[in-house]
N, CA, C and O atoms as a Tinker XYZ file with bonds, in Angstrom:
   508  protein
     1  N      0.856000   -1.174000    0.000000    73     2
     2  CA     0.000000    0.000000    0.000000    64     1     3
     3  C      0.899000    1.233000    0.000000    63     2     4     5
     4  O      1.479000    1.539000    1.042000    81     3
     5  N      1.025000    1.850000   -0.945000    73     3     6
     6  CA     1.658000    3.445000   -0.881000    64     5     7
     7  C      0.637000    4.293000   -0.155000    63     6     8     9
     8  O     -0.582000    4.316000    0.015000    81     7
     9  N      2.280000    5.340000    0.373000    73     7    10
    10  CA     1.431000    6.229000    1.070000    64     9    11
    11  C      0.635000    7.522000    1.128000    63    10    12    13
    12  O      0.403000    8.302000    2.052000    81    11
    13  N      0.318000    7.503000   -0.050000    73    11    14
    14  CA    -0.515000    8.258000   -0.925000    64    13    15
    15  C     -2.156000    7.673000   -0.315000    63    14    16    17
    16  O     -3.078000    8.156000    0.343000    81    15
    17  N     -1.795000    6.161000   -1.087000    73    15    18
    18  CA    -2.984000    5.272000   -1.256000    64    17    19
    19  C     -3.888000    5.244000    0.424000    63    18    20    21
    20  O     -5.080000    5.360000    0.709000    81    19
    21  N     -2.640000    5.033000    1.258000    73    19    22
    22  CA    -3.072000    5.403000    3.186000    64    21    23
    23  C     -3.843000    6.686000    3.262000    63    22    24    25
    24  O     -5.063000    6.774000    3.399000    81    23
    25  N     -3.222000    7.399000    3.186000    73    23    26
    26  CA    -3.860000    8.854000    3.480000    64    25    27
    27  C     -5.187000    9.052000    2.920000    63    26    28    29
    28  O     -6.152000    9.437000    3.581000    81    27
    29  N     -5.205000    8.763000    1.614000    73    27    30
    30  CA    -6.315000    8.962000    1.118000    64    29    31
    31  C     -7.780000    7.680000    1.739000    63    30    32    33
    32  O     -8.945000    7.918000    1.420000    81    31
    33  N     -7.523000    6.789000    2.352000    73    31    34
    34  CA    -8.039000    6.122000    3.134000    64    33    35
    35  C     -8.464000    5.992000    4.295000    63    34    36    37
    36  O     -9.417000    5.557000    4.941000    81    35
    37  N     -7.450000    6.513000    4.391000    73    35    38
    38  CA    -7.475000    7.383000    5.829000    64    37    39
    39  C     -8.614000    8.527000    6.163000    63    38    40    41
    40  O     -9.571000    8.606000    6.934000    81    39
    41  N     -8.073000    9.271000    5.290000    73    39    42
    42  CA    -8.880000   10.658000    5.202000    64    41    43
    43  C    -10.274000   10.191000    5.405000    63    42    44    45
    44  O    -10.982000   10.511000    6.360000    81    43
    45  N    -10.602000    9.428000    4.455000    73    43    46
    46  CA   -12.402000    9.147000    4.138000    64    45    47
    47  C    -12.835000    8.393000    5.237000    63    46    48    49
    48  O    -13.891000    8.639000    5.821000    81    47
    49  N    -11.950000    7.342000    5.597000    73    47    50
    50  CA   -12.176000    6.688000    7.061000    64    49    51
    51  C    -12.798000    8.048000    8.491000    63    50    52    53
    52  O    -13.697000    7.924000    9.324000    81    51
    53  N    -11.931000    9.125000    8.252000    73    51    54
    54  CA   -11.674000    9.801000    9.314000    64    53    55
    55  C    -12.814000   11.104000    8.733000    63    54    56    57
    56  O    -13.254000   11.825000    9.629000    81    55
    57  N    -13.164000   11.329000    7.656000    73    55    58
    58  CA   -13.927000   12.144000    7.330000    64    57    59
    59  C    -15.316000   11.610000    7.764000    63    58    60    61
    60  O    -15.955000   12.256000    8.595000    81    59
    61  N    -15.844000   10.396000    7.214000    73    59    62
    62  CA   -16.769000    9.488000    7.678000    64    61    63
    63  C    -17.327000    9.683000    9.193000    63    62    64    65
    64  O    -18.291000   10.275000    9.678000    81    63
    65  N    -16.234000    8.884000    9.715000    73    63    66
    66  CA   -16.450000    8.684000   11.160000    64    65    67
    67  C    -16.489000    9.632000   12.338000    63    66    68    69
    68  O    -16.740000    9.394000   13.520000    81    67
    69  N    -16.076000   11.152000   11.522000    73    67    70
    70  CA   -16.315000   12.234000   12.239000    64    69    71
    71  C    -18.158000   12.918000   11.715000    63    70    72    73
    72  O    -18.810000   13.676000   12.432000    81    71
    73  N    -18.553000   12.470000   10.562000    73    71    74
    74  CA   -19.474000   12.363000   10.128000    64    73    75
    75  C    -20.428000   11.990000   11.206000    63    74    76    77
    76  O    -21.214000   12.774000   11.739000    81    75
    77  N    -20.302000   10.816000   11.460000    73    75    78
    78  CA   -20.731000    9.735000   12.226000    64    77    79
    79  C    -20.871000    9.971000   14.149000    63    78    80    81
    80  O    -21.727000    9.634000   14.967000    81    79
    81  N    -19.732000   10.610000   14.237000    73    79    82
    82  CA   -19.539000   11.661000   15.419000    64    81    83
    83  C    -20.816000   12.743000   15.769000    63    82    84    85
    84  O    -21.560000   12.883000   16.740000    81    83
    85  N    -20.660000   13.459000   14.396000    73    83    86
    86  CA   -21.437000   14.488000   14.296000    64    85    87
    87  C    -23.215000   14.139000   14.640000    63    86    88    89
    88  O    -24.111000   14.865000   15.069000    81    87
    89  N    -23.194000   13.025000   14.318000    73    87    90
    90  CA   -24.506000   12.510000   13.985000    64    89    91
    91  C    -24.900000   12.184000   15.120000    63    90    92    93
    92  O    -25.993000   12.668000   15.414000    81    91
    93  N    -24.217000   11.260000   16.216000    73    91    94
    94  CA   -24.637000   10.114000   17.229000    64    93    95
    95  C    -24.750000   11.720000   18.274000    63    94    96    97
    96  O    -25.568000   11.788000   19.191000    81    95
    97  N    -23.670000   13.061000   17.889000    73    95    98
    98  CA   -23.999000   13.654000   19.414000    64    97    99
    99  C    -25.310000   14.486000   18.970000    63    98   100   101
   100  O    -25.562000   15.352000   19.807000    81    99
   101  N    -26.175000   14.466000   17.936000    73    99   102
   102  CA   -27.075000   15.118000   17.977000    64   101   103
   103  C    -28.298000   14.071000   18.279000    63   102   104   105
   104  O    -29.463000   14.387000   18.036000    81   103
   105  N    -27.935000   12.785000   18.833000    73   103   106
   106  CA   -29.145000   11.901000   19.782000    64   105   107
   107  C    -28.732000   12.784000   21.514000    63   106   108   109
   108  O    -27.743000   13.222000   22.102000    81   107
   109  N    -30.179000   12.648000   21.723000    73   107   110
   110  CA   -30.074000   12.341000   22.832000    64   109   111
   111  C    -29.111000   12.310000   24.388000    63   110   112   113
   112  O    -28.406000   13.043000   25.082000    81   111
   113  N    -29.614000   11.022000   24.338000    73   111   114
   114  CA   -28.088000   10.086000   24.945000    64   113   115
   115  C    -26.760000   10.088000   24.246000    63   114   116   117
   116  O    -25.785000    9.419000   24.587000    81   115
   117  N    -26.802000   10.593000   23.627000    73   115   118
   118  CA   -25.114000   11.097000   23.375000    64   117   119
   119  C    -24.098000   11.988000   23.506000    63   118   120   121
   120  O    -22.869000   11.990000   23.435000    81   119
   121  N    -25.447000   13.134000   23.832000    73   119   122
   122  CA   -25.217000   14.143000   23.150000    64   121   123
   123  C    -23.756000   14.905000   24.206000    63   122   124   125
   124  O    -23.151000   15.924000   23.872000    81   123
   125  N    -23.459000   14.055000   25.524000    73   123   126
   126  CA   -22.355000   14.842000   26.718000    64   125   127
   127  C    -21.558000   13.972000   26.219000    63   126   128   129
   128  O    -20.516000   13.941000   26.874000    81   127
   129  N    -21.565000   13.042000   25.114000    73   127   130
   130  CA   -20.376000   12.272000   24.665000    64   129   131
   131  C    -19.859000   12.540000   24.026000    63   130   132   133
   132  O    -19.053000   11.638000   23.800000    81   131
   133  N    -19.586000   13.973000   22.931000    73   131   134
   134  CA   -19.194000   14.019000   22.180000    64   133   135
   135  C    -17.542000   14.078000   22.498000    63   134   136   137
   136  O    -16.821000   13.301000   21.872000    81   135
   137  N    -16.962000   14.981000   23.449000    73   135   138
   138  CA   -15.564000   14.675000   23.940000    64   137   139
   139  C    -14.708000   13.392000   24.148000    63   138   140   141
   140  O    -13.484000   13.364000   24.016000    81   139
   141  N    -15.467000   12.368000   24.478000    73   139   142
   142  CA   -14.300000   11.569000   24.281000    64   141   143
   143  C    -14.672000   10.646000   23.141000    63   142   144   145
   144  O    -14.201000    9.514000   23.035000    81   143
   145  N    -15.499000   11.153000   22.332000    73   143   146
   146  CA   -15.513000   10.701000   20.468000    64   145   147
   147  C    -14.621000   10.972000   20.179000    63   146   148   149
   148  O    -13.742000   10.118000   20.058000    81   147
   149  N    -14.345000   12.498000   19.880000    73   147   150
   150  CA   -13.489000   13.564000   19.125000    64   149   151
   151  C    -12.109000   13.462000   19.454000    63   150   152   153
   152  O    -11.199000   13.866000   18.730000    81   151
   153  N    -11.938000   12.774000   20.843000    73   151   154
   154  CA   -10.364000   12.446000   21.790000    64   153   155
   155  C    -10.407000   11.259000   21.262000    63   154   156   157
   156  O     -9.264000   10.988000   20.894000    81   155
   157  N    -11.255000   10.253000   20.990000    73   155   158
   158  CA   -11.069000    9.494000   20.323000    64   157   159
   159  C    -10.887000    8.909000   19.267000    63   158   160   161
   160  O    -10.192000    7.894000   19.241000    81   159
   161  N    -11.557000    9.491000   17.987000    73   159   162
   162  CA   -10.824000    9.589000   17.020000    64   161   163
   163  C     -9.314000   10.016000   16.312000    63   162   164   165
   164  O     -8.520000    9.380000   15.619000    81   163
   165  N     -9.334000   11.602000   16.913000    73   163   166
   166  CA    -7.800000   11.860000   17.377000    64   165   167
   167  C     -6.630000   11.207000   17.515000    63   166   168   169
   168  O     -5.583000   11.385000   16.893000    81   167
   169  N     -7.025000    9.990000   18.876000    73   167   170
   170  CA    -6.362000    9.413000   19.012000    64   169   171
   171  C     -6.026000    7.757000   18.036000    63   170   172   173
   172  O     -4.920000    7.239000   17.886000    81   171
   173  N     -7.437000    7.206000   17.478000    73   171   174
   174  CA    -7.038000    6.337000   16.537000    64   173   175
   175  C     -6.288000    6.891000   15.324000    63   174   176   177
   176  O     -5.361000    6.215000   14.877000    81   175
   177  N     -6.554000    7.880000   14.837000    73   175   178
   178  CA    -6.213000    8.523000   13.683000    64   177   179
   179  C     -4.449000    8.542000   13.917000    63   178   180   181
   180  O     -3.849000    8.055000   12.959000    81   179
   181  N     -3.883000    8.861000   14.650000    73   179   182
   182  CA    -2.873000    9.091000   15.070000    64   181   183
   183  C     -1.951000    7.517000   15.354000    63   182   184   185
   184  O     -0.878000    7.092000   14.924000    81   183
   185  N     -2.559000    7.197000   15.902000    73   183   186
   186  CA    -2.122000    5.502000   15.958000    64   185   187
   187  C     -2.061000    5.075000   14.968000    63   186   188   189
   188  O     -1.038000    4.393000   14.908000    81   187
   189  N     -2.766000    5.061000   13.776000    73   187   190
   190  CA    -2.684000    4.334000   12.257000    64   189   191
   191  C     -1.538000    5.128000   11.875000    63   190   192   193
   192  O     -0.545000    4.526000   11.464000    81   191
   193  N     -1.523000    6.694000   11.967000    73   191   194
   194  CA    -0.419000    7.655000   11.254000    64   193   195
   195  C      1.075000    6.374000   11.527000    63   194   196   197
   196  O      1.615000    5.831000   10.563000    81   195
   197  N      1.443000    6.147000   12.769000    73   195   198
   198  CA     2.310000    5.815000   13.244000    64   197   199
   199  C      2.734000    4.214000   12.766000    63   198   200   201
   200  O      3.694000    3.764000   12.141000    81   199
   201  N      1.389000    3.528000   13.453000    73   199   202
   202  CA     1.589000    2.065000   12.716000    64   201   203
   203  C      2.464000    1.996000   11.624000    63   202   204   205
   204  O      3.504000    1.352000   11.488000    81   203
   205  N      1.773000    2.902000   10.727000    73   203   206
   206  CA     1.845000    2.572000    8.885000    64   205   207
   207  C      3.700000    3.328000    8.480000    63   206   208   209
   208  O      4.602000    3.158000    7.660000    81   207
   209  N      3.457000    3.999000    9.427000    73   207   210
   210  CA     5.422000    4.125000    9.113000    64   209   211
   211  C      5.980000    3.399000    9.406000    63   210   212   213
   212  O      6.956000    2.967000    8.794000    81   211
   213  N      5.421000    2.884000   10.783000    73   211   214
   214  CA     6.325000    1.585000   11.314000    64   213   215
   215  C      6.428000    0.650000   10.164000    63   214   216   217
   216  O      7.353000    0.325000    9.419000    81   215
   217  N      5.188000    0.326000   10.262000    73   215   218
   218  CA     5.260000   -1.027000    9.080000    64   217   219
   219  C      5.831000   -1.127000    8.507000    63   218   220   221
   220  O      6.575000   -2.105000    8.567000    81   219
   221  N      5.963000   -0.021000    7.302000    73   219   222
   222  CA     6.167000    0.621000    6.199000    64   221   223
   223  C      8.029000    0.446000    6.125000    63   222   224   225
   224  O      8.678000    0.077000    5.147000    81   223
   225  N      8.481000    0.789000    7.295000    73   223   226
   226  CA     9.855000    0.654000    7.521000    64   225   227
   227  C     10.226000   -0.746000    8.056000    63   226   228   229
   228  O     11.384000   -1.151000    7.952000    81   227
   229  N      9.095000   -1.609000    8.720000    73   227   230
   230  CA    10.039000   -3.315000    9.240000    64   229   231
   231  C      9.712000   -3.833000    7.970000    63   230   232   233
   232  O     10.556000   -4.585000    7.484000    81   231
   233  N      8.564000   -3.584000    7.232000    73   231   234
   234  CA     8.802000   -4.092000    5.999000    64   233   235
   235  C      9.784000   -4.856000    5.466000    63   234   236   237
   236  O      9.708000   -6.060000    5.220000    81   235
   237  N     10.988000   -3.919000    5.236000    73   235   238
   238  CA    11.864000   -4.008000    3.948000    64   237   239
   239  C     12.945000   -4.507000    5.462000    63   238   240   241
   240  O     14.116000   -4.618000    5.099000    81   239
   241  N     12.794000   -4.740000    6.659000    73   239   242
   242  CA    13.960000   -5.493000    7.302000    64   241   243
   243  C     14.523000   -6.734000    6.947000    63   242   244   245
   244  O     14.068000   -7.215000    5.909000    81   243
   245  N     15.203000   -7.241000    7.406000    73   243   246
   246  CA    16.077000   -8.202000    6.716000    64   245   247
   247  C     15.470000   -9.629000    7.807000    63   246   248   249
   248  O     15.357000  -10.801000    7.449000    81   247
   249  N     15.263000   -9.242000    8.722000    73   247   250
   250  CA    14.534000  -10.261000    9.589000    64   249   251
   251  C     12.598000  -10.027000    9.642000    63   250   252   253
   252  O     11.981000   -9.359000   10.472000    81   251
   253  N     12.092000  -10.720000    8.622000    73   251   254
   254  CA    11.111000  -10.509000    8.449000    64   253   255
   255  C      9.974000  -11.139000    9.967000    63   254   256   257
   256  O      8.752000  -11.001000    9.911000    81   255
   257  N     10.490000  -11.621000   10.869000    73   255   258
   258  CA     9.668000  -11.559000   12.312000    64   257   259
   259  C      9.510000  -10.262000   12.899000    63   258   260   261
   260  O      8.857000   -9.971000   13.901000    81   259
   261  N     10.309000   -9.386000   12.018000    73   259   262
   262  CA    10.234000   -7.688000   12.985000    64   261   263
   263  C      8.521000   -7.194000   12.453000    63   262   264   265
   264  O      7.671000   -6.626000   13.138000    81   263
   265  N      8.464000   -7.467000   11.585000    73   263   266
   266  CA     6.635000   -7.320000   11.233000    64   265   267
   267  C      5.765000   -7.439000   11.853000    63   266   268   269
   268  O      4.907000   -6.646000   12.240000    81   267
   269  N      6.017000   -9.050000   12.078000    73   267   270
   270  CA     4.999000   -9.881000   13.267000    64   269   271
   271  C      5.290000   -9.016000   14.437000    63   270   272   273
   272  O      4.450000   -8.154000   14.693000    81   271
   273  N      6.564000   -9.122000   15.346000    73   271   274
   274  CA     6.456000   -8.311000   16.147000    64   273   275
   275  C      5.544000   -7.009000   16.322000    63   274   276   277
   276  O      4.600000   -6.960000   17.111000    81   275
   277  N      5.971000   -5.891000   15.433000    73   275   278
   278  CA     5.078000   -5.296000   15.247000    64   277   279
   279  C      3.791000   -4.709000   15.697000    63   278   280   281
   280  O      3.324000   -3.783000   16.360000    81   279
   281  N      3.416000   -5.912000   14.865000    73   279   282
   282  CA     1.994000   -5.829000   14.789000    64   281   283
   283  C      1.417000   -6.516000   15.992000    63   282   284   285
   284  O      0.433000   -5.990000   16.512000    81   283
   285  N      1.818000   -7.434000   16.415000    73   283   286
   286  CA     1.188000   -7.987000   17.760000    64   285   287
   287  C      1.638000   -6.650000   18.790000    63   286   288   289
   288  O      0.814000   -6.223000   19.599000    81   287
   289  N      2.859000   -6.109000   18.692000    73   287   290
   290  CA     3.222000   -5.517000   19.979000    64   289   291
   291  C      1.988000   -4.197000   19.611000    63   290   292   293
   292  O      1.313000   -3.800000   20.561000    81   291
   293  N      1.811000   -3.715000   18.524000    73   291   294
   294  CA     0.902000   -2.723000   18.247000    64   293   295
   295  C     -0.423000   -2.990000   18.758000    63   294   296   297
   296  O     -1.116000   -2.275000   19.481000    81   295
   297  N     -0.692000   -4.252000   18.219000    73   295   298
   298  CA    -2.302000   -4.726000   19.117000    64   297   299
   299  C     -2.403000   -4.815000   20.458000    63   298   300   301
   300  O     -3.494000   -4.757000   21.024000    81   299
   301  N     -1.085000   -4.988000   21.187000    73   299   302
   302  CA    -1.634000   -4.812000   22.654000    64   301   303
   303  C     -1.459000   -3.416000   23.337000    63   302   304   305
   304  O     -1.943000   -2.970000   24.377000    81   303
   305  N     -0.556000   -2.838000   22.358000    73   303   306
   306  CA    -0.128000   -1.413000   22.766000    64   305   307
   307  C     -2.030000   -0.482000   23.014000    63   306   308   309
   308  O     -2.531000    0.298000   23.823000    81   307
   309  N     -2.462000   -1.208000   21.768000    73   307   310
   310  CA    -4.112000   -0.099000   21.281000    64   309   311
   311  C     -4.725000   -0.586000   22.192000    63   310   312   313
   312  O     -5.355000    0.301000   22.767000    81   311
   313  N     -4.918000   -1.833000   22.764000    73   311   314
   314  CA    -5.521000   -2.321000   23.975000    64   313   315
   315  C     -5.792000   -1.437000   24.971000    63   314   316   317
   316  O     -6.738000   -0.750000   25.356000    81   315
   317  N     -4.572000   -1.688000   25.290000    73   315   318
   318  CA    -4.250000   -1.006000   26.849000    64   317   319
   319  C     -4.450000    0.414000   26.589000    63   318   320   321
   320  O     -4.489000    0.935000   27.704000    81   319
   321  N     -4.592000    1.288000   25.719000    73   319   322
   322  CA    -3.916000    2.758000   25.597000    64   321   323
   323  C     -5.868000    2.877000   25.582000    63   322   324   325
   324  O     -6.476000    3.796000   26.131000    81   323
   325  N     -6.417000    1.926000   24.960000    73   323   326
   326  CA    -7.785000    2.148000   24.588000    64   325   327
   327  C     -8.339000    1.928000   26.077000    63   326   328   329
   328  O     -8.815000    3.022000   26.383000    81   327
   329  N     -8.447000    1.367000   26.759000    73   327   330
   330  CA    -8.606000    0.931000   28.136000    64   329   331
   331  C     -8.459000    2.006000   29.050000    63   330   332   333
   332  O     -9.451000    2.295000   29.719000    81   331
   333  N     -7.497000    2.600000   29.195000    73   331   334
   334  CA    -6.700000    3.642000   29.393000    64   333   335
   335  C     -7.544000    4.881000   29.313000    63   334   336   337
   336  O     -7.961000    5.414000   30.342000    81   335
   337  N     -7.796000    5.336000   28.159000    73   335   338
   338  CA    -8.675000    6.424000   27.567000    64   337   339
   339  C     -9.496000    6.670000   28.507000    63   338   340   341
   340  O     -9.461000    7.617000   29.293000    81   339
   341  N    -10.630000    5.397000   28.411000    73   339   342
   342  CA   -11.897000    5.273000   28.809000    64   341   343
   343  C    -11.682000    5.244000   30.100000    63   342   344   345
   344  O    -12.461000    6.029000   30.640000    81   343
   345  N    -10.802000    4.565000   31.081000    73   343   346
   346  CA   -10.863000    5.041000   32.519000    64   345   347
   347  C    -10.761000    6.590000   32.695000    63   346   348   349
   348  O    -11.543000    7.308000   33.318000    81   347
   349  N     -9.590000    6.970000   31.991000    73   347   350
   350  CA    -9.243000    8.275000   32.572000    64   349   351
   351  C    -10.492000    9.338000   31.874000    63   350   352   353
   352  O    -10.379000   10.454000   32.380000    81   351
   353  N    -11.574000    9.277000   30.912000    73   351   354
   354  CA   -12.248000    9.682000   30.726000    64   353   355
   355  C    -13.098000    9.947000   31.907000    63   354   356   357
   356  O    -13.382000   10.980000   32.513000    81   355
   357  N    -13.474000    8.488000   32.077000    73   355   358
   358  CA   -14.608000    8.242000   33.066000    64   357   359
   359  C    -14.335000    8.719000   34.651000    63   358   360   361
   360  O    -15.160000    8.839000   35.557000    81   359
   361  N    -12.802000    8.962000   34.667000    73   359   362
   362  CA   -12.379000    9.405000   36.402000    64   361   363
   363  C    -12.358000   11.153000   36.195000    63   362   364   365
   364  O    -12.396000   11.780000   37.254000    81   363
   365  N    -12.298000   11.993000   34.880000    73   363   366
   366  CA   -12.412000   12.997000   34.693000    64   365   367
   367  C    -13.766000   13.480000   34.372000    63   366   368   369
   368  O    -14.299000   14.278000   35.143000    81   367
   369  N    -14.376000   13.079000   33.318000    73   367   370
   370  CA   -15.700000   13.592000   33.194000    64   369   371
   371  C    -16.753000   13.283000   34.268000    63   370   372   373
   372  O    -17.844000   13.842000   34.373000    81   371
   373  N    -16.282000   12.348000   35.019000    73   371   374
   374  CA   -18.046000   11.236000   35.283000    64   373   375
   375  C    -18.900000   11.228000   34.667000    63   374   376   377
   376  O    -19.669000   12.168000   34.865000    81   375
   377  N    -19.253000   10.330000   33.704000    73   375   378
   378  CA   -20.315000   10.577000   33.172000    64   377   379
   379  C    -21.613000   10.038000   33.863000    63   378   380   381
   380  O    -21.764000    8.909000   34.330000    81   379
   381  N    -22.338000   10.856000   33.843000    73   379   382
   382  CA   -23.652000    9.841000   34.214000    64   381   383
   383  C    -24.678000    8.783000   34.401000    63   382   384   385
   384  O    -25.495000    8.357000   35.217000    81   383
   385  N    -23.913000    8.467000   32.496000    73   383   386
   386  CA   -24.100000    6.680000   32.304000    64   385   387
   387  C    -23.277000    6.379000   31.205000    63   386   388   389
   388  O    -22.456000    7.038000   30.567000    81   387
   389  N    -23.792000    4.955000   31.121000    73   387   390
   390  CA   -22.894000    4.069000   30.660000    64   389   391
   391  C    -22.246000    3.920000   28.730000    63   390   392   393
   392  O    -21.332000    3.282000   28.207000    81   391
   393  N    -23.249000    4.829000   28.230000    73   391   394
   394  CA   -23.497000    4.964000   27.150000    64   393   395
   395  C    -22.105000    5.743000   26.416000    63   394   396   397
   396  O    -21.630000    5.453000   25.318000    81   395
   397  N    -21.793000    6.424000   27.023000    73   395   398
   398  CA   -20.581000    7.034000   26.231000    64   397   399
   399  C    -19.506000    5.979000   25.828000    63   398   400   401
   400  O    -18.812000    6.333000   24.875000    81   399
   401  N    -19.246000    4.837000   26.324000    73   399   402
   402  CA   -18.492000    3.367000   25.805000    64   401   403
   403  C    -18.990000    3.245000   24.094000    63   402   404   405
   404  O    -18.319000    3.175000   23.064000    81   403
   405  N    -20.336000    3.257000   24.318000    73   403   406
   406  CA   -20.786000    2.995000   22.897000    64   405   407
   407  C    -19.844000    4.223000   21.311000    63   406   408   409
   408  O    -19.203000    3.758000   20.369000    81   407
   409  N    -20.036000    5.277000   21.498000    73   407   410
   410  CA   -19.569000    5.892000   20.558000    64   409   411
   411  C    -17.845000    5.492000   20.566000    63   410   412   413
   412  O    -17.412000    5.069000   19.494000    81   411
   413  N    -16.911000    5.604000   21.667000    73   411   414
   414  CA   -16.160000    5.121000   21.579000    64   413   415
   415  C    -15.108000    3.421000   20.974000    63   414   416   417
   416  O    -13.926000    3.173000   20.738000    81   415
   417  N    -16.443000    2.632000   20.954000    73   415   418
   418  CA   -16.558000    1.098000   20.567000    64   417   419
   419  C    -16.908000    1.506000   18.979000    63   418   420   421
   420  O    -16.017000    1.283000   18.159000    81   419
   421  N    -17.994000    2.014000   18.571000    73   419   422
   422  CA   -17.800000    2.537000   17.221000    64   421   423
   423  C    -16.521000    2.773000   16.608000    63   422   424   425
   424  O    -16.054000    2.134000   15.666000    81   423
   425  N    -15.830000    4.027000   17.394000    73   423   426
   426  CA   -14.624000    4.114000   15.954000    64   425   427
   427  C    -14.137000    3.600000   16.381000    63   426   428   429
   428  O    -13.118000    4.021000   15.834000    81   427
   429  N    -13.479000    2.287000   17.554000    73   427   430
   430  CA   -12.435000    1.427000   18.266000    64   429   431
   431  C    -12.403000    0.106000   16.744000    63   430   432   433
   432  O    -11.613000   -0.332000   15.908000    81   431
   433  N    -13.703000   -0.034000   17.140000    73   431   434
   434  CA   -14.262000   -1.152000   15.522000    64   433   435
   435  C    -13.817000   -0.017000   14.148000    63   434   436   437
   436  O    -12.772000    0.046000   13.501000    81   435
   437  N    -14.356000    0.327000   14.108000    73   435   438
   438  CA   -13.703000    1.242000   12.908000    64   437   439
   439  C    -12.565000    1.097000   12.321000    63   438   440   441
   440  O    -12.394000    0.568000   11.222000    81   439
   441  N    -11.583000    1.647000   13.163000    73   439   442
   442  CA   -10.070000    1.720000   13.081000    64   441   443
   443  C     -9.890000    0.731000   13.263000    63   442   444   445
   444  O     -9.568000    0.392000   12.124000    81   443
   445  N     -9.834000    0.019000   13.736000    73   443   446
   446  CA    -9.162000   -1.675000   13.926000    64   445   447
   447  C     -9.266000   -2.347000   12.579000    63   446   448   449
   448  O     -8.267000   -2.865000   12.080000    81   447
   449  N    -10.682000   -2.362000   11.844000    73   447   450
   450  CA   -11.013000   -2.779000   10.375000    64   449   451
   451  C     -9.956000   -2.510000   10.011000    63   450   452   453
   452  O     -8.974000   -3.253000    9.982000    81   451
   453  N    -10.095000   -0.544000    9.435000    73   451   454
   454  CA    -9.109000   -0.371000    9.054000    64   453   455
   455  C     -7.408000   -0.518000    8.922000    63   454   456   457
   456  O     -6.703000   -0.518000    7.913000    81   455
   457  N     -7.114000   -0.622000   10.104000    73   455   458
   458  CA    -5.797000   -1.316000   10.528000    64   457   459
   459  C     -5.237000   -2.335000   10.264000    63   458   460   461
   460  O     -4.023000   -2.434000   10.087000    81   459
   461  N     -6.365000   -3.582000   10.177000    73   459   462
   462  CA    -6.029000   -4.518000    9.823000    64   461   463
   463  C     -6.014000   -5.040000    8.875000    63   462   464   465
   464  O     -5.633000   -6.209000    8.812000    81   463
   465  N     -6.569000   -4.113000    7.426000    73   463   466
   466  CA    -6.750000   -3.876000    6.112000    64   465   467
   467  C     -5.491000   -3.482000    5.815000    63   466   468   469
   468  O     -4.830000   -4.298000    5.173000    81   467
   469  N     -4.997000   -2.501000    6.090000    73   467   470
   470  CA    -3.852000   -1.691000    5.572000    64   469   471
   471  C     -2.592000   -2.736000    6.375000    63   470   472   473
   472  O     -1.524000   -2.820000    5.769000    81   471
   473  N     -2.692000   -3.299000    7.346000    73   471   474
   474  CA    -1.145000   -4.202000    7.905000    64   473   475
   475  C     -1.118000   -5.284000    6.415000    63   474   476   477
   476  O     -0.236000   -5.399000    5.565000    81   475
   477  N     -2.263000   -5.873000    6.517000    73   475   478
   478  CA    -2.192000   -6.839000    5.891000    64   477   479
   479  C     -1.805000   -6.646000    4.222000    63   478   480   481
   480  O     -1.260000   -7.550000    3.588000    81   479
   481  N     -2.075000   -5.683000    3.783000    73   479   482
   482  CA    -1.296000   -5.255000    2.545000    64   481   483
   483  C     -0.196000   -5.139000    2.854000    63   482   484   485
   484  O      0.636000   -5.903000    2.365000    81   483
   485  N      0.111000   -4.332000    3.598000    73   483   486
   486  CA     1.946000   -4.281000    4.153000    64   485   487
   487  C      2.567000   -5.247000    4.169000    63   486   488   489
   488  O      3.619000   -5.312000    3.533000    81   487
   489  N      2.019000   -6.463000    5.027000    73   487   490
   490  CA     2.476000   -7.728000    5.203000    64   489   491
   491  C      2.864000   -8.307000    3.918000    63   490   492   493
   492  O      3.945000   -8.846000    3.685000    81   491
   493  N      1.698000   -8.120000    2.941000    73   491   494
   494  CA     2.208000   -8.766000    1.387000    64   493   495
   495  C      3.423000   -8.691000    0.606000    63   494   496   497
   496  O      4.049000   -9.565000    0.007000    81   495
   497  N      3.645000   -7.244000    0.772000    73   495   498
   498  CA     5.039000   -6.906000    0.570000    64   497   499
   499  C      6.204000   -7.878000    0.846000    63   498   500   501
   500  O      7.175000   -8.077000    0.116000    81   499
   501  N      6.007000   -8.279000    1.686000    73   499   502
   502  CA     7.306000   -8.734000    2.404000    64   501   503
   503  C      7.381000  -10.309000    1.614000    63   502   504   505
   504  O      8.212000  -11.161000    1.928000    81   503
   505  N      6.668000  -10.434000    0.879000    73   503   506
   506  CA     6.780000  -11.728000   -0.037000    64   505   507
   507  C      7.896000  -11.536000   -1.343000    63   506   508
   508  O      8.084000  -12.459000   -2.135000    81   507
């Protein structure tokens, strides 16, 4: 995947899902969630930025397990950092209920698709 081809995937991913942002805080029950959407997207958006250089660079290593590494160490890195978020959200805002998880689980699924779309082209490379 060139990185032309990312960005521009990116973009629409991230244009979308702020779309999608826009939309869920004009319910209701959403509507005190919009902050840790917007911190949240932010923050996936930024995580793919990074991934995809990484990749992009163990790629072409000469020990092709630096990939795998990678990418597993990346999946537990988003784990925890995602985990993370949502406590320190929830010990700063309090929210009132439980519902603000939901918009956050949206783009968590989101980006992950995506992520795992774009590794896996990367990965091809290395053939």
């Amino acid at each position: 995947m060139s990185l032309r081809t990312f960005y521009i995937q990116l973009s629409v991913l991230s244009l979308s899902t702020a779309s999608l942002i826009f939309l869920f805080t004009q319910q209701a029950q959403y509507l005190h969630f919009g902050d840790i959407s917007w911190i949240s997207l932010l923050f996936f958006i930024l995580l793919s930025i990074i991934v995809y250089h990484l990749g992009a660079k163990m790629v072409h290593n000469r020990n092709k397990n630096d990939f795998s590494r990678l990418v597993l160490g990346f999946t537990g890195f988003k784990m925890m950092f995602s985990v993370a978020l949502v406590f320190i959200y929830h010990a700063v805002a309090e929210p009132t209920s439980r519902w603000f998880v939901v918009p956050f689980l949206i783009i968590y699924i989101l980006y992950t698709i995506f992520e795992t779309h774009f590794l896996m082209r990367l990965g091809r490379m290395t053939n």
